[in-house]
N, C-alpha and C positions, 0 to 999 in steps of 0.2 A: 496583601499578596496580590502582587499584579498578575496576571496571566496574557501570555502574547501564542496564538495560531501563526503556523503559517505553511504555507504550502506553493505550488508550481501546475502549471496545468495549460496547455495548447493543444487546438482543436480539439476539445472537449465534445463537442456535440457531433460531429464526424466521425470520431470514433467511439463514441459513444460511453463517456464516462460518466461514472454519479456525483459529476465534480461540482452540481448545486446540491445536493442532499449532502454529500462529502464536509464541506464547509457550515452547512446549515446544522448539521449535528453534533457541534463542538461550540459553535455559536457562544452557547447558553454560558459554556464557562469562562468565555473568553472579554478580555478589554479593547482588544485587537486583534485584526488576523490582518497578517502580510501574505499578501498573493501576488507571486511573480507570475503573468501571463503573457506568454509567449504570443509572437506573429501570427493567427492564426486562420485558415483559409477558411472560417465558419463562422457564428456569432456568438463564438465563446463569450469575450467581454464584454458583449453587451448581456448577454443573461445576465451576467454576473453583477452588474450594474443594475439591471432591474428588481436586481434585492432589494435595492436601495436601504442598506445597511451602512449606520453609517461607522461599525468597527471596522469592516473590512478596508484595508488600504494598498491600493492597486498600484503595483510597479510593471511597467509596458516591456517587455522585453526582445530581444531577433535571437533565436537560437541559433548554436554554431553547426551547421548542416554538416560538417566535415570532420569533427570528432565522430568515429567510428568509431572508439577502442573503447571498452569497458564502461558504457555508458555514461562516459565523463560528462556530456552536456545535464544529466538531470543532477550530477553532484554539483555541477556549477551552477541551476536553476536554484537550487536547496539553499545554496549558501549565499546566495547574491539576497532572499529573502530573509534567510536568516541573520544576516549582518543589520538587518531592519528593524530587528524586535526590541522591543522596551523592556519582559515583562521580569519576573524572579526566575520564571518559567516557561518554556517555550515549547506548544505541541504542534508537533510537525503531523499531517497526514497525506500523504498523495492522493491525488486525484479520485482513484477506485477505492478510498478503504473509507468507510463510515465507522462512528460508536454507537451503543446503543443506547437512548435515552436512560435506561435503568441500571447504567454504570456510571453514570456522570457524579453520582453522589461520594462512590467509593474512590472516583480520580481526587478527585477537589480533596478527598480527605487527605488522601497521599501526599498530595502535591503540600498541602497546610502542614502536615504531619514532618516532613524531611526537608520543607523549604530553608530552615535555620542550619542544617545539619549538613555543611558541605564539601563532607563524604562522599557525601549521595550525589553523583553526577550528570545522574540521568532515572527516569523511568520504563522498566519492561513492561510489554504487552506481551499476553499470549492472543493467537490468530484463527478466527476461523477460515479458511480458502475456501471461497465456492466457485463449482466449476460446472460448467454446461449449463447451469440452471440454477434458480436458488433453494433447492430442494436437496441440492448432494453437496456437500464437504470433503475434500482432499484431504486421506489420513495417512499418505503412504510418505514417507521420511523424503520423497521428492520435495515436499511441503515444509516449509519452516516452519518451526512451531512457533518463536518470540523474538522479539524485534524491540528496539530503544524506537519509544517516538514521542517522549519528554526526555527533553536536556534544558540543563540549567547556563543561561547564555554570558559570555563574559568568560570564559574558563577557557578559549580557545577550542571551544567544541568543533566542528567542522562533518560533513557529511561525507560518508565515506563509501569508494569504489565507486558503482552506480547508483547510489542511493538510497539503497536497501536500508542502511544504518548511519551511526555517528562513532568517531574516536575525536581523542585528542590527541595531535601531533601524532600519529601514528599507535598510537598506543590505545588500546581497549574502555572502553568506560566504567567504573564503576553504577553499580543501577540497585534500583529496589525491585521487584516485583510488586504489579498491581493488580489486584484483583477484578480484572476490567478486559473485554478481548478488543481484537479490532479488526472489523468484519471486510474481508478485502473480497470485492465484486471483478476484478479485472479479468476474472477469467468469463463472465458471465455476460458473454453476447448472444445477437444470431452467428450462426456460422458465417454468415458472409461478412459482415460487419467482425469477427473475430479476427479471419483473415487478413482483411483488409491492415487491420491494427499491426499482424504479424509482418505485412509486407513492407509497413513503415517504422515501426518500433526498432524490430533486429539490426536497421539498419545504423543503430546507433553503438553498436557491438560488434558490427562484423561485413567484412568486404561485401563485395559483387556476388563474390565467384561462392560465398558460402552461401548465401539468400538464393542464391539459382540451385544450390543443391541442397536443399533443406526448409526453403519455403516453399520457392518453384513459382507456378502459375495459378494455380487449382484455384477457385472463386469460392469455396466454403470449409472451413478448419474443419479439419477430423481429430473429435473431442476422445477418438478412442485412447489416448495418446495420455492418460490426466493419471493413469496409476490409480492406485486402490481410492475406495469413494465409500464415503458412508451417507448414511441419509442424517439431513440436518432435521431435529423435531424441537428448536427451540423455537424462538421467535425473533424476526427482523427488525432493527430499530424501525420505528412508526415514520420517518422521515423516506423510506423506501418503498411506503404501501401503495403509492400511482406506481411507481418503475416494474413494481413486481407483477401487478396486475396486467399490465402490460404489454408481457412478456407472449411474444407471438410465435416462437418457433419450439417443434417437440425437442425433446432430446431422452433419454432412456439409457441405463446403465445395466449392462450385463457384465457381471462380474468376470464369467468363464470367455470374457470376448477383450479382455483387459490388458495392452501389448506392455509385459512389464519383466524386467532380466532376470534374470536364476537370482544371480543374488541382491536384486532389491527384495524381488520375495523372498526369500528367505531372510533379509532384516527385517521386513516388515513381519514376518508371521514372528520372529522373537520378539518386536516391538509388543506386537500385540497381547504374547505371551507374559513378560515382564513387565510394562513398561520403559522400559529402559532403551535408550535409540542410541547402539555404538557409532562412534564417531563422529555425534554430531558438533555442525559447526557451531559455534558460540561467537558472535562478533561483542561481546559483552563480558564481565566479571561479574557477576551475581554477589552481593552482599547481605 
């Protein structure tokens, strides 16, 4: 069973992604990883290059500055890398989202376990979202809980919308569940550096005139903004233990200080009562 990574990632270190620990933490299971890296005003590729790793295989990329709409540019970074892969299998992760060493056993079994059987289109993740800090997780249904980030290549898989997920030809995937999360950091900067991210990111989703009334000016993100938070007490994959350390700005969570609608809370407090999260989206078919 072959296995191929791949992933997409510009200006990495300007906006401050864990796009070497990212990569470095899927390593172990991989024969390959394809990295499309964008034009980037920082020394993204060169970090990445002083891995001196010799799976990772580097595609040089110019992002198209002009796709505004539903962030079509990262679905066409996805799949320009993805059209690269050799493997039976192929884990895609973005920039911000690591594994934790102590899941790597349970993926590999997965992947061995339905490599023959295909049915099985793809692999689900469930997600930890951390936000402000790496100390609180996002649990309010603002948060997606699972996400496809193995797909089996050859089947006309393709990345879909923004990049969130994968379909084929329009149609939903079939997937397993793995018992395995995938810890996404992208919410966890300084404020200023978050901002910064938001004044360039949104801009691949939406005009002028919405970035002027909705990002604005302000030089540091107000994290009041992230919805219900619980506190994380498990543990970080080990490949984040310099990033965390780190970490140079406070942040603090008051729950009664939390700008969140009538009725997100009130889904949220039935989520929390049940389980159960009405209407959630599903970009997958669970099998």
């Amino acid at each position: 069973m072959k296995i191929s990574g791949f992933s997409f990632v510009r200006n990495g270190v300007l906006f401050d992604y864990p796009f070497l620990e990212s990569i470095q933490s899927i390593l172990p299971l991989c024969d390959e990883f394809i990295l499309c890296v964008g034009a980037s005003n920082d020394d993204t590729l060169a970090r990445i290059r002083n891995l001196h790793e010799s799976k990772i295989k580097i595609i040089e990329t110019v992002w198209d500055d002009t796709l505004r709409v539903g962030g079509k540019v990262l679905a066409d970074q996805t799949n320009i890398a993805l059209a690269h892969v050799t493997g039976d299998w192929s884990f895609y992760l973005q920039a911000d989202e690591v594994v934790h060493q102590d899941d790597l056993p349970n993926i590999r079994r997965a992947m061995s376990e339905h490599v023959s059987n295909n049915n099985v289109e793809g692999l689900l993740f469930s997600y930890k979202h951390f936000y402000g800090t790496y100390s609180y997780i996002g649990s309010s249904r603002r948060w997606y809980r699972r996400e496809i980030r193995i797909v089996r290549p050859g089947i006309g898989v393709t990345s879909w919308s923004d990049a969130q997920g994968f379909r084929i030809e329009g149609r939903k995937m079939r997937v397993k569940l793995v018992d395995a999360s995938i810890y996404h950091y992208g919410w966890v900067k300084s404020p200023r550096k978050q901002q910064d991210k938001q004044k360039s990111f949104n801009r691949f989703w939406h005009d002028d005139r919405w970035m002027d009334r909705n990002v604005g000016n302000a030089s540091e993100y107000d994290y009041s903004a992230g919805g219900r938070l619980e506190q994380f007490t498990g543990t970080h994959p080990a490949v984040m233990t310099n990033r965390i350390a780190s970490q140079d700005w406070e942040f603090s969570y008051d729950p009664s200080k939390v700008r969140q609608p009538l009725k997100e809370r009130a889904l949220d407090w039935f989520e929390s009562a049940t389980g159960i999260r009405p209407g959630e989206y599903r970009n997958y078919v669970l099998i």
